[in-house]
C-alpha positions in Angstrom: 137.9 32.7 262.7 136.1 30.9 259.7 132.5 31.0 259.6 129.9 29.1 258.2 126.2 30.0 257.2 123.8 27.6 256.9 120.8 28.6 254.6 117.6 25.9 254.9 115.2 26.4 251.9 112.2 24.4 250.5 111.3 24.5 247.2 109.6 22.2 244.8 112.1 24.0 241.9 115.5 22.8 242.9 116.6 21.8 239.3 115.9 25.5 238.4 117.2 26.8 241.7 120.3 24.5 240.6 120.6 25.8 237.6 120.3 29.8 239.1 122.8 28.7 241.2 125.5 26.8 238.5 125.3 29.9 236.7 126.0 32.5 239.8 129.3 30.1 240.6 130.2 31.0 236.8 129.7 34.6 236.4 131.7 35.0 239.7 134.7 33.0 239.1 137.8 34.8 240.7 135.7 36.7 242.7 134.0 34.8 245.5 134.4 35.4 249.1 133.3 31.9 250.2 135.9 28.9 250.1 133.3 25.9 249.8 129.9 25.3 249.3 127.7 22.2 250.0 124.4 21.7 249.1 122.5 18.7 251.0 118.8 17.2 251.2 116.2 16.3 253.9 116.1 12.7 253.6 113.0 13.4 256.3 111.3 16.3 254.8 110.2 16.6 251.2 111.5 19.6 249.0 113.6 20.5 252.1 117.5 21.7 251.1 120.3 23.0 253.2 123.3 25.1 251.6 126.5 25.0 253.7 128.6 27.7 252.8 132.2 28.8 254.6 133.5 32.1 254.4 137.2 32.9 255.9 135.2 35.0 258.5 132.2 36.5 259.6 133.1 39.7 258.1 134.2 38.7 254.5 130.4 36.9 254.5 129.0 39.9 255.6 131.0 41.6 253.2 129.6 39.5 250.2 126.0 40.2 251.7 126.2 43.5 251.4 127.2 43.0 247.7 124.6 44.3 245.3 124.8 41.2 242.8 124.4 38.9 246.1 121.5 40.8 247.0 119.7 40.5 243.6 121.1 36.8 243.5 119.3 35.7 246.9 116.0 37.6 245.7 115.8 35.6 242.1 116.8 32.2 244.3 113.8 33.2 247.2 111.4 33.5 244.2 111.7 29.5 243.6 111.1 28.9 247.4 108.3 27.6 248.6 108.8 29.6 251.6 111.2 32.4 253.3 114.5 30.7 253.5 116.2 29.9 257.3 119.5 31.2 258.3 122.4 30.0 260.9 124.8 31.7 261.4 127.8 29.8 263.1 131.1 30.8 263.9 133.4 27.3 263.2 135.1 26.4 266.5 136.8 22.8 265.9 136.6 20.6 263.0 138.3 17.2 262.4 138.5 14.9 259.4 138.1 11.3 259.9 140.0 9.0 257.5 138.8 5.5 258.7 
């Protein structure tokens, strides 16, 4: 079952959380476990982000948290937070794609 975690992050950094981020996607070319990554914006709160990230399944994502790059990864991104980052984790049951 594919899964999808959804991190919720404020920070008043983003173009160097961005930039972190754009560089993590480069070094680990060929050897991510997540399939797609979104990356949206708050329109009601200020410097408030959501990351959207699906994994194949709940235990490849697990997997790649356990990784020790991840784990150094998510500590330099929490150090341009504004506060401790939110996570959902959600197994994905149906999904459609509208074409109207």
């Amino acid at each position: 079952m594919r899964f999808i975690q959804i991190i919720e992050f404020k920070t008043s950094r983003i173009d160097e959380f961005n930039a972190l981020l754009d560089s993590w996607v480069e070094k680990n070319e060929g050897n991510r476990l997540a399939t797609r990554a979104v990356q949206t914006r708050d329109r009601n709160k200020e410097n408030v982000y959501l990351n959207i990230v699906e994994f194949p399944s709940y235990e490849q994502a697990m997997e790649n948290s356990k990784r020790p790059e991840t784990t150094e990864f998510a500590a330099q991104l929490m150090a341009l937070c504004d506060e401790p980052p939110l996570f959902r984790n959600l197994d994905l049951l149906n999904e459609r794609t509208f074409q109207d």
